[in-house]
N, C-alpha and C positions, 0 to 999 in steps of 0.2 A: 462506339467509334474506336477502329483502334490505331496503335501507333506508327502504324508504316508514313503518315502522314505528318509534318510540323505541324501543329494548331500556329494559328495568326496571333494570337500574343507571344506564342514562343518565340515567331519568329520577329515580329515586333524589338523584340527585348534584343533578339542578337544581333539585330541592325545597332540598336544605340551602343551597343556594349565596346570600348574602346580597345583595341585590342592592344593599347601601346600604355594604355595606364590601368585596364581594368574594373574602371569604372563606367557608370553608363551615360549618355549624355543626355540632357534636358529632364534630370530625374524628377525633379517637380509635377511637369507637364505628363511624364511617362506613365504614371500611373493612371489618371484619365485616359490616356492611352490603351491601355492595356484592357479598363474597363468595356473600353468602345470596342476593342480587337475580338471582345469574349462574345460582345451582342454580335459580330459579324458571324464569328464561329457557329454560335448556336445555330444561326439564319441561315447559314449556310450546309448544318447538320440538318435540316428542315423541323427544329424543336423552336423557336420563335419568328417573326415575320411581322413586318410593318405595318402597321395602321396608323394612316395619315402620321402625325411626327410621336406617335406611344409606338410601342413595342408590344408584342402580344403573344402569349403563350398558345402555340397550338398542338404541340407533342408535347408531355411532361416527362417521357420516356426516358432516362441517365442514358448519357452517353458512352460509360465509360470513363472520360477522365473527370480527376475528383472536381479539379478545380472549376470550369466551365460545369461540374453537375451544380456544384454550388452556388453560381448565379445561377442556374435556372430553378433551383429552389428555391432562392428568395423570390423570383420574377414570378412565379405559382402562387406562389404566399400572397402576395397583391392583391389577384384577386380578379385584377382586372389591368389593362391595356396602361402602362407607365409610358410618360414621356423621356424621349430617349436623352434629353437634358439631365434631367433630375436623376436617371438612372446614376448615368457617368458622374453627376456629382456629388453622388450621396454619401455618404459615411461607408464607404468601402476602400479606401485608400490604403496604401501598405502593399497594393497589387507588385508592385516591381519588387520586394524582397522573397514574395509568396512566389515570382516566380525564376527567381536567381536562384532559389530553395531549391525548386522543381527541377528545374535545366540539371543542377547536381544531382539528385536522384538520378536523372534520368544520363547522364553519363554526359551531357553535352556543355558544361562548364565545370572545371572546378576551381575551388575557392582555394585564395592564398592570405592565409593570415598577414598583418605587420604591423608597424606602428607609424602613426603620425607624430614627429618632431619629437621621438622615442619618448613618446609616453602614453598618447591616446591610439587602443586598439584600432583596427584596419582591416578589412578585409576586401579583395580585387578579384575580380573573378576572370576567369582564360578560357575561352574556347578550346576543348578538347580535341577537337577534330575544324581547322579553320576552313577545310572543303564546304561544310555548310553552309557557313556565314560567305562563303565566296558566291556560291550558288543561288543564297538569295538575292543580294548585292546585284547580283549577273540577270536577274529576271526583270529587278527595276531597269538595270540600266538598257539592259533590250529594249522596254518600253519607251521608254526614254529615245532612246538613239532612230530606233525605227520607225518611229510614228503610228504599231501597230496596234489597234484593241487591245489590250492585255485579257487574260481571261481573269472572272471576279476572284479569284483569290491573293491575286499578283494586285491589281484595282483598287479593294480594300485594302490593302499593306501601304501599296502608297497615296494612299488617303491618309491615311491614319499615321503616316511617317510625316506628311508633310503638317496635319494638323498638331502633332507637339514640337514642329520646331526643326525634327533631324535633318530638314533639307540643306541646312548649313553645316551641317556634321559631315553628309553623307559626298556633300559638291559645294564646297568652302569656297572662300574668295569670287573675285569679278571674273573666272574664270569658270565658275559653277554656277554663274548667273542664270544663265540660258535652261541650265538643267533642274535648277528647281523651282524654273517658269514652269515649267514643261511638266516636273513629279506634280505641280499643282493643279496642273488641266487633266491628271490621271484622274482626278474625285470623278470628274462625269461616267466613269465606266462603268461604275458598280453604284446603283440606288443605295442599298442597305450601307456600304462601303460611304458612300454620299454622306447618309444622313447621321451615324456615327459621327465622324470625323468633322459635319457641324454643329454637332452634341458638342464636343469635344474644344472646338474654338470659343462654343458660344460659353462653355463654363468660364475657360481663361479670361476671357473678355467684361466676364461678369452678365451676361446678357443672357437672360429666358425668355427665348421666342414664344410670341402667343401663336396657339395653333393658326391654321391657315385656314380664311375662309370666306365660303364662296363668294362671287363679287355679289353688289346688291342691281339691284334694276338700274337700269340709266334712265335719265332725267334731266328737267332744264334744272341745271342747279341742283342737282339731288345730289345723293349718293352715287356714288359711280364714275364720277364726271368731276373732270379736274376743275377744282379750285368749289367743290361741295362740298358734303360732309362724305369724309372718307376718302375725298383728295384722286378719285381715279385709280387707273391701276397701277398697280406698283411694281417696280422694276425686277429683272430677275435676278437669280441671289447668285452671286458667285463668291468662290472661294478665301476669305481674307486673308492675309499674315496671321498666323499665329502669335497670338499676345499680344496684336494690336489692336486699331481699332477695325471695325466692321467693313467693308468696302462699301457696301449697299446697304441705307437707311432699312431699319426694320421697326415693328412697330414690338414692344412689350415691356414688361415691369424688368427692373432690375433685380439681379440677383446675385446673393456675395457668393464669389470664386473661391471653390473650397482647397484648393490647392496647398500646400503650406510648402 
């Protein structure tokens, strides 16, 4: 892969990156973020690809960049097909420093030392060239503004923008209401983008979805059939707030939120 293109966590990253204080916003949440941005990438490099809600190695081939070769070497190591949950919440955190590092390498931030309350070290990062960060900005808001398909790489961004939260970052106040209705009906464009970004709410929420499956026969009173076992079909899943609760009942075990 080479770099005439932004990778999706890069661009992830300089969506939150404030450009009036230099820090990034919902750093918590961003790093799951970032994790889910790297499964689009790959997906989209055609080196991993969906199966039902795991993940699945089908090229093991490096792409090029270090960082995204790195998840896919761990995702190899497995062995076999991870759920896209577990992925995002594993012990891989720290993603947003690995990739404010990066963006400095690569010339498209740099860091600005300083102190907090002149004693505790600081460091803020600046977009080097703000045309990027305008340019991405400008593809959601197309989306946004025009009602049009986005293509999946514009799709997954604002999936994954609305799943950690930056829809109040990016369209604040009762004036940006309308607009991160709207980043949040983007998740239907893009499957892969989809299922990420409810990898990604269902960590913050605490919530591991059991896989999905198929209905059972219908019956008087069986399975299949409201008010049986199994309670009939279940409603379709849309989108939640980020860090709150679920919108639509889901069935599965809980799981602690690795976030810190």
């Amino acid at each position: 892969m080479g770099k005439s293109r932004r990778t999706i966590p890069e661009e992830l990253l300089l969506l939150a990156l404030d450009p009036a204080t230099g820090t990034t916003a919902q750093p918590q949440s961003l790093d799951l973020g970032l994790a889910g941005a790297q499964l689009v990438e790959l997906a989209l490099a055609g080196r991993i690809a969906p199966d039902g809600d795991r993940i699945a190695v089908v090229m093991p081939r490096p792409t090029g960049d270090p960082t995204l070769d790195s998840a896919l070497e761990l995702l190899r190591r497995r062995g076999s097909p991870v759920r896209a949950v577990h992925w995002i919440g594993g012990p891989r955190l720290g993603l947003r420093q690995i990739y404010l590092a990066h963006l400095e390498r690569c010339g498209m931030v740099h860091a600005v030392s300083g102190q907090m309350c002149g004693v505790l070290p600081t460091t803020r990062y600046q977009a080097t060239d703000t045309a990027i960060s305008r340019d991405i900005r400008s593809r959601l808001d197309s989306a946004i503004r025009t009602g049009v398909p986005p293509d999946p790489r514009t799709a997954a961004l604002a999936a994954l923008a609305h799943a950690v939260g930056l829809g109040k970052h990016l369209y604040p106040g009762n004036e940006g209401r309308s607009s991160r209705s709207r980043l949040r009906d983007l998740i239907r464009h893009d499957p892969m983008g989809g299922l990420v970004a409810h990898a990604v709410m269902d960590v913050q929420n605490g919530v591991a979805a059991q896989p999905r499956r198929s209905p059972a026969p219908a019956g008087p009173g069986g399975p299949g059939v409201p008010g049986g076992p199994g309670g009939g079909r279940q409603p379709a899943r849309t989108a939640p707030e980020p860090g709150g609760v679920p919108m639509q009942p889901r069935r599965g075990s809980m799981a602690r939120a690795v976030a810190h």
